[in-house]
PyMOL Python script that loads the backbone (N, CA, C, O; Angstrom):
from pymol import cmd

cmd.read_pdbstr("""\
ATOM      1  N   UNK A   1      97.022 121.625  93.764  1.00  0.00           N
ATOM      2  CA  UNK A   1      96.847 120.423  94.543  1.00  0.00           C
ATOM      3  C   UNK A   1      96.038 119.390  93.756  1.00  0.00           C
ATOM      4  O   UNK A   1      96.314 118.198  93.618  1.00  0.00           O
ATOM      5  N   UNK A   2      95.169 119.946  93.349  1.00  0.00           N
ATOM      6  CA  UNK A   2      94.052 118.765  92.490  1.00  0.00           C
ATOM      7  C   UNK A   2      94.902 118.560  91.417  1.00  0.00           C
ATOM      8  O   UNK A   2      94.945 117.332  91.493  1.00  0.00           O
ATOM      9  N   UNK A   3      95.859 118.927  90.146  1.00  0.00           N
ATOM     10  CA  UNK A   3      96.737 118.313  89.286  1.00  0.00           C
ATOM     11  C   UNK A   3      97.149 117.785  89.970  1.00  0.00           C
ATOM     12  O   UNK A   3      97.404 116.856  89.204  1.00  0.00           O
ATOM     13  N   UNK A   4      97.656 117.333  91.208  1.00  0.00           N
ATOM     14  CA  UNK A   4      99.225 116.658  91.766  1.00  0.00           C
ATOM     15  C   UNK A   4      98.448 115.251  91.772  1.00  0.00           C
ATOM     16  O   UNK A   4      98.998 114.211  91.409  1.00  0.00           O
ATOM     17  N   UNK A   5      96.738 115.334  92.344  1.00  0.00           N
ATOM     18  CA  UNK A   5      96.607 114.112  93.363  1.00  0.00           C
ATOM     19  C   UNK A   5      95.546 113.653  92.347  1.00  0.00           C
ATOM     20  O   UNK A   5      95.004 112.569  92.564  1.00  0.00           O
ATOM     21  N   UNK A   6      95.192 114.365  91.261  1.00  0.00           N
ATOM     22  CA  UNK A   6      94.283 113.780  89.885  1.00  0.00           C
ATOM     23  C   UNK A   6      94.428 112.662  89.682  1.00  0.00           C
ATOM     24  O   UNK A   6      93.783 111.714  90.132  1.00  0.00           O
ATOM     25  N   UNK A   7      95.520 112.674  88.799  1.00  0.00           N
ATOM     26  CA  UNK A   7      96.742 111.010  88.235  1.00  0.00           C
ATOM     27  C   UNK A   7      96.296 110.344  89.354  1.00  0.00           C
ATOM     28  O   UNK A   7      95.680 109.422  88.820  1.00  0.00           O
ATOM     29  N   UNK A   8      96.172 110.161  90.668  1.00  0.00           N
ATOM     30  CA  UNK A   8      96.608 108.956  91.633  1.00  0.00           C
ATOM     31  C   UNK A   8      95.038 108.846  91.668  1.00  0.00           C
ATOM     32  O   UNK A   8      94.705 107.721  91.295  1.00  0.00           O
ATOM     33  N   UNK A   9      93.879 109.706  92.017  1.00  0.00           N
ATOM     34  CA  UNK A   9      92.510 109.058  92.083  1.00  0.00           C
ATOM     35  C   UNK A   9      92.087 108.393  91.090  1.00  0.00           C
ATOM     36  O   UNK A   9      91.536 107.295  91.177  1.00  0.00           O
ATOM     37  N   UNK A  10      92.378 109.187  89.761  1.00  0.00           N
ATOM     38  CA  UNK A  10      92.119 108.528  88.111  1.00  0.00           C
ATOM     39  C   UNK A  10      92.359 107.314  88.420  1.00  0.00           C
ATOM     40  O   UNK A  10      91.306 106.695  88.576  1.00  0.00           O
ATOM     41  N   UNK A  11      93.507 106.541  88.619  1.00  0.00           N
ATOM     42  CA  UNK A  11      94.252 105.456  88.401  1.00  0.00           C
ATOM     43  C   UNK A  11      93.434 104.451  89.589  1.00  0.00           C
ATOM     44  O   UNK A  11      92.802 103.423  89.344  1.00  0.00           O
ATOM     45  N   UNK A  12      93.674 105.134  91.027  1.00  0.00           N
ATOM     46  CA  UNK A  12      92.903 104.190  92.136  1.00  0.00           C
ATOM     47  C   UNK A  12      91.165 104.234  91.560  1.00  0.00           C
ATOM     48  O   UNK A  12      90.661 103.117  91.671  1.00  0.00           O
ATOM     49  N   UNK A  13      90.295 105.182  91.045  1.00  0.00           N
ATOM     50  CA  UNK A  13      89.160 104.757  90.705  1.00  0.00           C
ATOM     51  C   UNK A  13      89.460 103.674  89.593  1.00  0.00           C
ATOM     52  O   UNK A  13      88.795 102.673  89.859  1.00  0.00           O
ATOM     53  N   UNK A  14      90.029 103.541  88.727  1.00  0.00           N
ATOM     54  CA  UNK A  14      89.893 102.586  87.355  1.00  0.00           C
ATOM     55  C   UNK A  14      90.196 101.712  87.657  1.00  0.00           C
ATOM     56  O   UNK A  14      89.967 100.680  87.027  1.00  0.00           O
ATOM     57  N   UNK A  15      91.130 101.784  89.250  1.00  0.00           N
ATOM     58  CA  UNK A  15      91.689  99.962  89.488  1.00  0.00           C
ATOM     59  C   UNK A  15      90.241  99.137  89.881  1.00  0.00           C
ATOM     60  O   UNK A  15      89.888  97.995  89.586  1.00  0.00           O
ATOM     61  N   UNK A  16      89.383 100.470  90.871  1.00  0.00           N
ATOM     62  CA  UNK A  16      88.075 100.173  91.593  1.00  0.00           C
ATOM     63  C   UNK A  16      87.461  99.007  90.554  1.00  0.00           C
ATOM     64  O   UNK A  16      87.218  97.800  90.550  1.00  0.00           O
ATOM     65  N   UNK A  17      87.377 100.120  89.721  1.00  0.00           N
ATOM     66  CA  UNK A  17      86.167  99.619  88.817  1.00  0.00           C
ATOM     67  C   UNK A  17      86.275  97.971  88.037  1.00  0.00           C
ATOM     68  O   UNK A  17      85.467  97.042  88.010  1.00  0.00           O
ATOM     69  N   UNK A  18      87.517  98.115  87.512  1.00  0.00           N
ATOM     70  CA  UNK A  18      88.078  97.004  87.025  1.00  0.00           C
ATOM     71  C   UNK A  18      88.181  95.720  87.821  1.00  0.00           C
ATOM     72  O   UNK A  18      88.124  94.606  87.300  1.00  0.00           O
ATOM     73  N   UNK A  19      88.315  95.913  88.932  1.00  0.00           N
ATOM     74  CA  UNK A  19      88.353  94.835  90.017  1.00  0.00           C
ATOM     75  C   UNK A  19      86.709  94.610  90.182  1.00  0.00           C
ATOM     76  O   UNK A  19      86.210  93.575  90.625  1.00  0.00           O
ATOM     77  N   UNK A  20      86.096  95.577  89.817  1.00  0.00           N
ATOM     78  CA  UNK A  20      84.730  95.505  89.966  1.00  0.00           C
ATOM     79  C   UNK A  20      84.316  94.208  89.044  1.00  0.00           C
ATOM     80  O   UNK A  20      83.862  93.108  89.358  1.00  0.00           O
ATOM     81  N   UNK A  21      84.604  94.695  87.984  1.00  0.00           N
ATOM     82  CA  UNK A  21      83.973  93.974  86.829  1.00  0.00           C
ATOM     83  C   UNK A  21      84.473  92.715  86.382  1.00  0.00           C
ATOM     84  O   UNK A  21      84.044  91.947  85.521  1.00  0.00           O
ATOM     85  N   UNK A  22      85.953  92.626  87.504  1.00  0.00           N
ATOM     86  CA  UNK A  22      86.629  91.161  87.341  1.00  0.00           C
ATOM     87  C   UNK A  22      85.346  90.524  87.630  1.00  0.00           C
ATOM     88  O   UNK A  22      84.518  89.984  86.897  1.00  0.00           O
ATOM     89  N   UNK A  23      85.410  90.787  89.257  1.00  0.00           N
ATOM     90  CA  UNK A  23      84.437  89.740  90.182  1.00  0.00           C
ATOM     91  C   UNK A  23      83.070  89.451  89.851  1.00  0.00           C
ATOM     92  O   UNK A  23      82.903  88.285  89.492  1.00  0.00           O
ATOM     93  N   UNK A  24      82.018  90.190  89.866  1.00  0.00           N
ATOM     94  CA  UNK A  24      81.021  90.408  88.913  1.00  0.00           C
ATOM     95  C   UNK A  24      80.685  90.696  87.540  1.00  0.00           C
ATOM     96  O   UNK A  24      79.521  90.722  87.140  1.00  0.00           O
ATOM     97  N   UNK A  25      81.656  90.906  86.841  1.00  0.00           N
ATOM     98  CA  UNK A  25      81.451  91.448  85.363  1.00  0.00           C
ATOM     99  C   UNK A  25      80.519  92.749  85.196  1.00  0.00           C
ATOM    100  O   UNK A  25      80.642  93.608  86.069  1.00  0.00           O
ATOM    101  N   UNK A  26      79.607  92.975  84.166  1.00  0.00           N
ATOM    102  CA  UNK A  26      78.802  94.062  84.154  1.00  0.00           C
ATOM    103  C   UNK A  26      77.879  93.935  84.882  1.00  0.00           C
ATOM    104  O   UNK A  26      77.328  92.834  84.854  1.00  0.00           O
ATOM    105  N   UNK A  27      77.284  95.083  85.907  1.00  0.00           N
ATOM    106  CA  UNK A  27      76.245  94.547  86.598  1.00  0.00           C
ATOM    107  C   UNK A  27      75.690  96.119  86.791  1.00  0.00           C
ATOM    108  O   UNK A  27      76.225  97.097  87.314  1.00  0.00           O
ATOM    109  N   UNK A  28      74.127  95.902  86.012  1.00  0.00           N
ATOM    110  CA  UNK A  28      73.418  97.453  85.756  1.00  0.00           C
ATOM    111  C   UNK A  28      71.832  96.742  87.001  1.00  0.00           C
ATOM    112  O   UNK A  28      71.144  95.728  86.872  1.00  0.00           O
ATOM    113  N   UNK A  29      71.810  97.574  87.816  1.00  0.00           N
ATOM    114  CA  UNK A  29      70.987  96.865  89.137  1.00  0.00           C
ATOM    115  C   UNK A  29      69.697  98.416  89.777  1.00  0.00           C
ATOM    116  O   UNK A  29      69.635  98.755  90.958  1.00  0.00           O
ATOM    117  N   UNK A  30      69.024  98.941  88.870  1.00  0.00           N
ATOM    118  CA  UNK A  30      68.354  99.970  88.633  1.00  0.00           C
ATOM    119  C   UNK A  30      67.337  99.700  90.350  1.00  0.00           C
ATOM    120  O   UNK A  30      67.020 100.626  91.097  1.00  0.00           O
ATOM    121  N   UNK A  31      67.098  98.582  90.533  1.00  0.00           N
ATOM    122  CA  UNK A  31      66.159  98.757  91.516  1.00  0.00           C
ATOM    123  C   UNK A  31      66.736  98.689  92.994  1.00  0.00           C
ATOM    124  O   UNK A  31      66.226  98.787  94.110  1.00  0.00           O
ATOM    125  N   UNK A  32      68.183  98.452  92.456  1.00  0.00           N
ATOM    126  CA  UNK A  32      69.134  98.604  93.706  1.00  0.00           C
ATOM    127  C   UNK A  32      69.027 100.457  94.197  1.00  0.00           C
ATOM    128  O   UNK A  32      69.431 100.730  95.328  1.00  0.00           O
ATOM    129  N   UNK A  33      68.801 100.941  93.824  1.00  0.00           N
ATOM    130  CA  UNK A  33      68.954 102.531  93.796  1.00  0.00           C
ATOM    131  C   UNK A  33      67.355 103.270  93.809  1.00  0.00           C
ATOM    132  O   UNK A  33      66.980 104.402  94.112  1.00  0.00           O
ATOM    133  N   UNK A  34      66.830 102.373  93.456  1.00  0.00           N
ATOM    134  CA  UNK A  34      64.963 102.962  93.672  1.00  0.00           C
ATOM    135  C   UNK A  34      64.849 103.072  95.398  1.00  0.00           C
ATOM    136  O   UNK A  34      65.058 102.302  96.335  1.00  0.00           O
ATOM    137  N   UNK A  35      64.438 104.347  95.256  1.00  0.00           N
ATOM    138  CA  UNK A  35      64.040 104.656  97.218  1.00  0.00           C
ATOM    139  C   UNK A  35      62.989 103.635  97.519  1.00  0.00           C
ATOM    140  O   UNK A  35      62.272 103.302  96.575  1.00  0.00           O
ATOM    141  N   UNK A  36      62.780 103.068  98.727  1.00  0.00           N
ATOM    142  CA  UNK A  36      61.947 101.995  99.461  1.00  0.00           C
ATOM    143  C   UNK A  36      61.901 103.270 100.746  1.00  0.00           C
ATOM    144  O   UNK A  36      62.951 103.692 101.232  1.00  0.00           O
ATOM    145  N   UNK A  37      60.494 103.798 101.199  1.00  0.00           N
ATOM    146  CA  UNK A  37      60.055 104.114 101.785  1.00  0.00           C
ATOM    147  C   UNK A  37      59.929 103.700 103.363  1.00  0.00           C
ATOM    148  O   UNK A  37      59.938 104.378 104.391  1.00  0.00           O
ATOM    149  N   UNK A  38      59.806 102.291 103.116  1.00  0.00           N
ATOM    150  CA  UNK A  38      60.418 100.995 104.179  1.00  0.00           C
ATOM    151  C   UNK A  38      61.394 101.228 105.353  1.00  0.00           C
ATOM    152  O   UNK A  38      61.471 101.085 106.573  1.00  0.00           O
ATOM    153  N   UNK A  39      62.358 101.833 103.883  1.00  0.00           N
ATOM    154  CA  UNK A  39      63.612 101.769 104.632  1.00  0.00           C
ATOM    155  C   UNK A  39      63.791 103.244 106.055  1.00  0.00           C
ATOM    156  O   UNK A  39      64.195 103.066 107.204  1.00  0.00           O
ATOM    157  N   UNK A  40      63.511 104.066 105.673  1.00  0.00           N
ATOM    158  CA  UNK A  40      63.128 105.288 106.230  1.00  0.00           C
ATOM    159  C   UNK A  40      62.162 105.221 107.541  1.00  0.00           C
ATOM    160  O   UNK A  40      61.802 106.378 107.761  1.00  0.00           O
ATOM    161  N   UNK A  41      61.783 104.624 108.185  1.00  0.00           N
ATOM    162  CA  UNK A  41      60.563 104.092 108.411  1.00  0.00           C
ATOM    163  C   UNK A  41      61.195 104.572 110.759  1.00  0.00           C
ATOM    164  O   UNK A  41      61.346 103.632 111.539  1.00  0.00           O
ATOM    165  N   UNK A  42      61.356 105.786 111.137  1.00  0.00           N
ATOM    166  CA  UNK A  42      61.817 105.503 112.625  1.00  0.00           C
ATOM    167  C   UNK A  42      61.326 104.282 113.472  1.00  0.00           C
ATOM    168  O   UNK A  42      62.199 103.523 113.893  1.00  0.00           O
ATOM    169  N   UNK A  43      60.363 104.087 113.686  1.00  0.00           N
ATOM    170  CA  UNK A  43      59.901 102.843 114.802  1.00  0.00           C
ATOM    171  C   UNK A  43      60.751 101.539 114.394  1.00  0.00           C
ATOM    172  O   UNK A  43      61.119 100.804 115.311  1.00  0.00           O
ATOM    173  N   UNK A  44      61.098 101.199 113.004  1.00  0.00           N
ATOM    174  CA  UNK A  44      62.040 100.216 112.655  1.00  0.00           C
ATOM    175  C   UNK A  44      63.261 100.468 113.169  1.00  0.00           C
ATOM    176  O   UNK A  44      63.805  99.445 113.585  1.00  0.00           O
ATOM    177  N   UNK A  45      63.950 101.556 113.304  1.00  0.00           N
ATOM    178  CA  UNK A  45      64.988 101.716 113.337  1.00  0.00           C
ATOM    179  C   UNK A  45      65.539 101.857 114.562  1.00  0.00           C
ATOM    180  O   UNK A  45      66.594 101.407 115.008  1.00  0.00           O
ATOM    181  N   UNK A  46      64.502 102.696 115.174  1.00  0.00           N
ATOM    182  CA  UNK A  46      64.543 102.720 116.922  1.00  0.00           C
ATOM    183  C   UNK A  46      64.531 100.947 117.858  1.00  0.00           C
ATOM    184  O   UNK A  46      64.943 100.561 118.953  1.00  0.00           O
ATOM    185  N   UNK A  47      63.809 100.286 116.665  1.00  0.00           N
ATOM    186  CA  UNK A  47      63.776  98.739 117.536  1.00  0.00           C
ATOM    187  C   UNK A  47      65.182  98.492 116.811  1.00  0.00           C
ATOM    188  O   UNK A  47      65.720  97.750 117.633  1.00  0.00           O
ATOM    189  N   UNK A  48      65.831  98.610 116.081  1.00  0.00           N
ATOM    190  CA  UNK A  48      67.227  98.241 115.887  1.00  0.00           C
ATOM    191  C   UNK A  48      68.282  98.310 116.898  1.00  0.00           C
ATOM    192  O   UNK A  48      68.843  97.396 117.503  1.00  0.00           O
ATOM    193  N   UNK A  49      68.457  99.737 116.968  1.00  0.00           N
ATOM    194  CA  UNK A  49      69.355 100.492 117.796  1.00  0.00           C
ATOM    195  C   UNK A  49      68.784  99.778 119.416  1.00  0.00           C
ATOM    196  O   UNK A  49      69.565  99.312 120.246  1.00  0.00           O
ATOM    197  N   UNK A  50      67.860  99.816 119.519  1.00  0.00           N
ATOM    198  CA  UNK A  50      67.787  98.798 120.907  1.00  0.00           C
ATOM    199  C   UNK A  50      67.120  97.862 121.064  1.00  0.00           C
ATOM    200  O   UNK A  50      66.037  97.981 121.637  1.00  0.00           O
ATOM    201  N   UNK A  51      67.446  96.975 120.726  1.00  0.00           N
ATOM    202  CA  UNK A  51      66.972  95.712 120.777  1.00  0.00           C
ATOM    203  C   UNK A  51      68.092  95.282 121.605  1.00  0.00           C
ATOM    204  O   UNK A  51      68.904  96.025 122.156  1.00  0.00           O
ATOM    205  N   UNK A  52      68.038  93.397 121.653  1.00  0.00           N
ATOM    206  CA  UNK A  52      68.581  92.936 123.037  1.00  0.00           C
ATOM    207  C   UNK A  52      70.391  92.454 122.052  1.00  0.00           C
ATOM    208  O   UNK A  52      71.504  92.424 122.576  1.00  0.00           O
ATOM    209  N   UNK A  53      70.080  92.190 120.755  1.00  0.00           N
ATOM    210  CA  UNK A  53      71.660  92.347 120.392  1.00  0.00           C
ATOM    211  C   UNK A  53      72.070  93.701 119.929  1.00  0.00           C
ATOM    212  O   UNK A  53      73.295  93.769 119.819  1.00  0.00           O
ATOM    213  N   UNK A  54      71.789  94.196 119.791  1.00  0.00           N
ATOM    214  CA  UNK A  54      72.522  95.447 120.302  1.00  0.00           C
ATOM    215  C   UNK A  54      73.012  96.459 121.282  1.00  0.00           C
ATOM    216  O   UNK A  54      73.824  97.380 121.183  1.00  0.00           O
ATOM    217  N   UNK A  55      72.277  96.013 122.250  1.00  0.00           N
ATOM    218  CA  UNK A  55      72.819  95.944 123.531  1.00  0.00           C
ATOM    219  C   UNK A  55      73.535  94.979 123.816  1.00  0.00           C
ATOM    220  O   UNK A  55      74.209  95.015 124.846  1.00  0.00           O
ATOM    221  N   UNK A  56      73.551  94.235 123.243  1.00  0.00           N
ATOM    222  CA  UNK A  56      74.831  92.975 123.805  1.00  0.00           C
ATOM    223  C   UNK A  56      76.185  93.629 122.846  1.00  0.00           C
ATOM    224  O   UNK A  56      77.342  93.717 123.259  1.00  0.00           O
ATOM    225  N   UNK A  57      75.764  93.988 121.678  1.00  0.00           N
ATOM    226  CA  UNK A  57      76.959  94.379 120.970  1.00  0.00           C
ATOM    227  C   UNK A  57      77.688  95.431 121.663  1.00  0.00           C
ATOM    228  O   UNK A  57      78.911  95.457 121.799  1.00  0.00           O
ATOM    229  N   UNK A  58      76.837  96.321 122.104  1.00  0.00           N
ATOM    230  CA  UNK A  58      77.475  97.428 123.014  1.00  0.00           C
ATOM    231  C   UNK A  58      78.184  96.640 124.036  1.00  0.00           C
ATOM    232  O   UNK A  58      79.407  96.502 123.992  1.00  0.00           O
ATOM    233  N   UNK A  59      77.650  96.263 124.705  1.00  0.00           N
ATOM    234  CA  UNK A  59      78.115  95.837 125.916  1.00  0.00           C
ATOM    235  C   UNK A  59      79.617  94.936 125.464  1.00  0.00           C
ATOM    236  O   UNK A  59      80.620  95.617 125.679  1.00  0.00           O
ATOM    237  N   UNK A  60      79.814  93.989 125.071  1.00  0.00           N
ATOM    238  CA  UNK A  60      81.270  93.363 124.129  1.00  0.00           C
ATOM    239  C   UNK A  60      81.847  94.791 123.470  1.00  0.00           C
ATOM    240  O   UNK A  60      83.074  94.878 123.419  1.00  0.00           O
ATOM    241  N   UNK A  61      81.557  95.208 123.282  1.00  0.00           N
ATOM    242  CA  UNK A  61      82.673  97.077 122.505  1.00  0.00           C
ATOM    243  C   UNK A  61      82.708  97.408 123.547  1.00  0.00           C
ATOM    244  O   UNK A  61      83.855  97.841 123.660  1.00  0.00           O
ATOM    245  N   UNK A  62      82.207  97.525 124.500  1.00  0.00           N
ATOM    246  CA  UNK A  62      82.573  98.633 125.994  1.00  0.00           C
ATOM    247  C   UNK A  62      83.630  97.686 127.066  1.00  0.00           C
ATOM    248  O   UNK A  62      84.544  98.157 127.744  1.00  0.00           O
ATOM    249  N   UNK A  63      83.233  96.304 126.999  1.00  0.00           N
ATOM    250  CA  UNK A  63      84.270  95.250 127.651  1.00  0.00           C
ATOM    251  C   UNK A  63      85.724  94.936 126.343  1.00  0.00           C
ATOM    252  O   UNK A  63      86.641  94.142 126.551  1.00  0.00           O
ATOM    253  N   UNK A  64      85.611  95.566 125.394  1.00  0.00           N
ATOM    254  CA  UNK A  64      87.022  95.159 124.398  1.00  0.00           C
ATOM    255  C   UNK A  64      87.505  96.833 124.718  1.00  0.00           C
ATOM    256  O   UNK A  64      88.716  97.051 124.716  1.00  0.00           O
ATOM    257  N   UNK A  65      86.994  97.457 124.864  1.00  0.00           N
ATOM    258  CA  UNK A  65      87.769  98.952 125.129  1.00  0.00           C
ATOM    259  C   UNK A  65      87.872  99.165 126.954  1.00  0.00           C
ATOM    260  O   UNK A  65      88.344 100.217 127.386  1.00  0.00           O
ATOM    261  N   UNK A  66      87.606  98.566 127.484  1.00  0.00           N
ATOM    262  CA  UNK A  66      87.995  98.178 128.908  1.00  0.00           C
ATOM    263  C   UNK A  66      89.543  97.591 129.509  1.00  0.00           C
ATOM    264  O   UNK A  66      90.310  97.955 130.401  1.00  0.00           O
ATOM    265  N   UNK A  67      89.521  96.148 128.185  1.00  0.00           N
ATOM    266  CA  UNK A  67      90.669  95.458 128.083  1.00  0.00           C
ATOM    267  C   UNK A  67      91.551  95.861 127.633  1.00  0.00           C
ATOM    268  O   UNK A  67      92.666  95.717 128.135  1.00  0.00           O
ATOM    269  N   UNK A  68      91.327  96.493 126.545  1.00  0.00           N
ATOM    270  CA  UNK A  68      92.562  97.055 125.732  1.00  0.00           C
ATOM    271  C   UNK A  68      93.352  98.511 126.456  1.00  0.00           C
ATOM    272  O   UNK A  68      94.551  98.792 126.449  1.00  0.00           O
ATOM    273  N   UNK A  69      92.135  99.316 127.089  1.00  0.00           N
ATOM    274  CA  UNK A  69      92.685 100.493 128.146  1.00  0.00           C
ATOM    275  C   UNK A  69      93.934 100.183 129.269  1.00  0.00           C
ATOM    276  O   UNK A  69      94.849 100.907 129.663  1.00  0.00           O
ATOM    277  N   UNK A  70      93.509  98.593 129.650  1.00  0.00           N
ATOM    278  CA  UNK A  70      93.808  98.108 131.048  1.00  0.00           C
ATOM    279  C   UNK A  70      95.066  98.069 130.825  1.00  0.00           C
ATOM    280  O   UNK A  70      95.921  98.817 131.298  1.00  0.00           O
ATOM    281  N   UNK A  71      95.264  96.816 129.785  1.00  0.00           N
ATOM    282  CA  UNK A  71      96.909  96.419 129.077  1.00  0.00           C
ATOM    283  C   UNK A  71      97.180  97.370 128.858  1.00  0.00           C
ATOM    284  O   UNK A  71      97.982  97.617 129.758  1.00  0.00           O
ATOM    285  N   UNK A  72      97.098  98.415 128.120  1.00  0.00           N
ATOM    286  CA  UNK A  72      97.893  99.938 127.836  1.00  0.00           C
ATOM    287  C   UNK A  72      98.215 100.244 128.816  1.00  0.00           C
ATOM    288  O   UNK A  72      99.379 100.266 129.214  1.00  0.00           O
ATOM    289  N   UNK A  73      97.250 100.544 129.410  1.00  0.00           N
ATOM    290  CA  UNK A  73      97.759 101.384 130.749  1.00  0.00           C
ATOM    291  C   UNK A  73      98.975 100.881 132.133  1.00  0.00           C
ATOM    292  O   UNK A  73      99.845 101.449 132.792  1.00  0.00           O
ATOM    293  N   UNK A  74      98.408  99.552 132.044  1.00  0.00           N
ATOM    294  CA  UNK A  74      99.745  98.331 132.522  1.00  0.00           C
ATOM    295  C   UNK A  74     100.844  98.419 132.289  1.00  0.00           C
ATOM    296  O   UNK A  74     101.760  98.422 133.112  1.00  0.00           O
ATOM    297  N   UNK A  75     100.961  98.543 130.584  1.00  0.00           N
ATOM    298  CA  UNK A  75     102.685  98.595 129.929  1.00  0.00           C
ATOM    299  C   UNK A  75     102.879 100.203 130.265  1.00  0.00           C
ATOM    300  O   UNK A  75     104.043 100.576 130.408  1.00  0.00           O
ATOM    301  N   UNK A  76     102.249 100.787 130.347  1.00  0.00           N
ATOM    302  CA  UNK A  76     102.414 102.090 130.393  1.00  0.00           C
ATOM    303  C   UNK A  76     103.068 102.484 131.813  1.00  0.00           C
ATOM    304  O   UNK A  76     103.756 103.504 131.778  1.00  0.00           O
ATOM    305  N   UNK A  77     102.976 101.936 132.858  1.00  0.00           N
ATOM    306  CA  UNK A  77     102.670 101.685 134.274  1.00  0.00           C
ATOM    307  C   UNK A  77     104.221 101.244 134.504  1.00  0.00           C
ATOM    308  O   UNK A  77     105.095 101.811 135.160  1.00  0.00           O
ATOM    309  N   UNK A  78     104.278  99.774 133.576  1.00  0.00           N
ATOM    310  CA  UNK A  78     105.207  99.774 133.949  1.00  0.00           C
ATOM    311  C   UNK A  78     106.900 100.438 133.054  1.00  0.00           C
ATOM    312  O   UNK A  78     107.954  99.845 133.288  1.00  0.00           O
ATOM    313  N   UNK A  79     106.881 101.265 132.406  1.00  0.00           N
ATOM    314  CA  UNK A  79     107.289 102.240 131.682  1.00  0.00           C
ATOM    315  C   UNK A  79     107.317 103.065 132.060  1.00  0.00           C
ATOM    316  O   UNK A  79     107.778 103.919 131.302  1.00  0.00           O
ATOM    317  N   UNK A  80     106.969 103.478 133.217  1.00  0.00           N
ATOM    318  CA  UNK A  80     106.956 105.088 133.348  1.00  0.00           C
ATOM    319  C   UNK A  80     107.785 106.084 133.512  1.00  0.00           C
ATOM    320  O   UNK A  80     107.958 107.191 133.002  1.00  0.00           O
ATOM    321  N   UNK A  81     108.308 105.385 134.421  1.00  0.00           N
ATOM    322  CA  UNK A  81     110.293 105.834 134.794  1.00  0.00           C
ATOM    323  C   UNK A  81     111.199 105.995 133.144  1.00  0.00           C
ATOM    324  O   UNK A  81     111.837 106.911 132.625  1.00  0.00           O
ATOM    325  N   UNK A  82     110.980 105.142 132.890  1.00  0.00           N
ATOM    326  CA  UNK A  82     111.997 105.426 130.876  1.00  0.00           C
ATOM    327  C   UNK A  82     110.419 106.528 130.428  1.00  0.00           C
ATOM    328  O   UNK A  82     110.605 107.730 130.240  1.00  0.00           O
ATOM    329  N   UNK A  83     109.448 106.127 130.347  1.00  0.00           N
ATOM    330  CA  UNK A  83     108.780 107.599 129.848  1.00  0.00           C
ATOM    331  C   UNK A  83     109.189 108.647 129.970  1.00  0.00           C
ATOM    332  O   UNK A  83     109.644 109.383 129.095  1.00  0.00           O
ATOM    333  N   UNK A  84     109.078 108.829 131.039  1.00  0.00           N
ATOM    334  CA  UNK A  84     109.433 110.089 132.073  1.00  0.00           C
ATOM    335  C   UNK A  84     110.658 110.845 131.815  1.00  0.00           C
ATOM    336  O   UNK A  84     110.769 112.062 131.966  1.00  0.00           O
ATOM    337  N   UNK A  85     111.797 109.844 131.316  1.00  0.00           N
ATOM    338  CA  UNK A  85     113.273 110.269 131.610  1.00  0.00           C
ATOM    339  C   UNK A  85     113.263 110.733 129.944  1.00  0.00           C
ATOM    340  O   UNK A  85     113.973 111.698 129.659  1.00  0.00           O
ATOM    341  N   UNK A  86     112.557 110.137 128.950  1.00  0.00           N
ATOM    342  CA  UNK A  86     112.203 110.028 127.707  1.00  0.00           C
ATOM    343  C   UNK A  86     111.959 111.730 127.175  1.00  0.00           C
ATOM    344  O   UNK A  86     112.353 112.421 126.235  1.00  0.00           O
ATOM    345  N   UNK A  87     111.080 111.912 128.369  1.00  0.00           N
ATOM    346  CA  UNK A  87     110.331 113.347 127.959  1.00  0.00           C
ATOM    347  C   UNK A  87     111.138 114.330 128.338  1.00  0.00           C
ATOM    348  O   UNK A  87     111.015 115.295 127.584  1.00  0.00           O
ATOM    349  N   UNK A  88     111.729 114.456 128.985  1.00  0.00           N
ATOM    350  CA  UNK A  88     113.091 115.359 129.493  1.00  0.00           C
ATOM    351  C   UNK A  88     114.369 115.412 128.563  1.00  0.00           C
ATOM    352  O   UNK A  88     114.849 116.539 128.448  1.00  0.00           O
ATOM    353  N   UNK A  89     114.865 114.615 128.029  1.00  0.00           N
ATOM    354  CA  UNK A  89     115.294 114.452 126.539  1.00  0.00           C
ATOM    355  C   UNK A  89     114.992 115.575 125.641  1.00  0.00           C
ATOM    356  O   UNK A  89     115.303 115.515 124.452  1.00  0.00           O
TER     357      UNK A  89
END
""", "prot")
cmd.dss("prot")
cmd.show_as("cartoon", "prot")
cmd.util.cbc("prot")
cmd.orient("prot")
């Protein structure tokens, strides 16, 4: 399995990279990768996860998966009879 699908990662990593170095050229960024202690930090992270836009973000993802259920379920609704006859097939 790994000979078959080698060739195709080889090739998709080198396109990566190359597209990399179109857009940016060489770029060696050492302090991009140094741990920040900061970052790790729970009480920061806990005010993230709930704060008042992120609760709003939730709340817009729970009303777009509301809408999108509704319409499904609508076309679905009204489909049901050809579903139905579909599955007996």
């Amino acid at each position: 399995m790994v000979i078959a699908v080698a060739p195709i990662m080889l090739v998709a990593a080198f396109a990566g990279v190359v597209a990399s170095m179109m857009q940016v050229g060489v770029l060696f960024a050492p302090e991009a990768i140094k741990p920040k202690l900061s970052k790790i930090n729970p009480l920061k992270g806990l005010k993230r996860i709930f704060s008042a836009r992120a609760l709003v973000e939730l709340t817009k993802a729970i009303l777009k998966i509301i809408l999108v259920g509704m319409v499904a379920f609508g076309i679905l609704w009204l489909y049901r009879d050809d579903l139905l006859f579909f599955s007996v097939i």
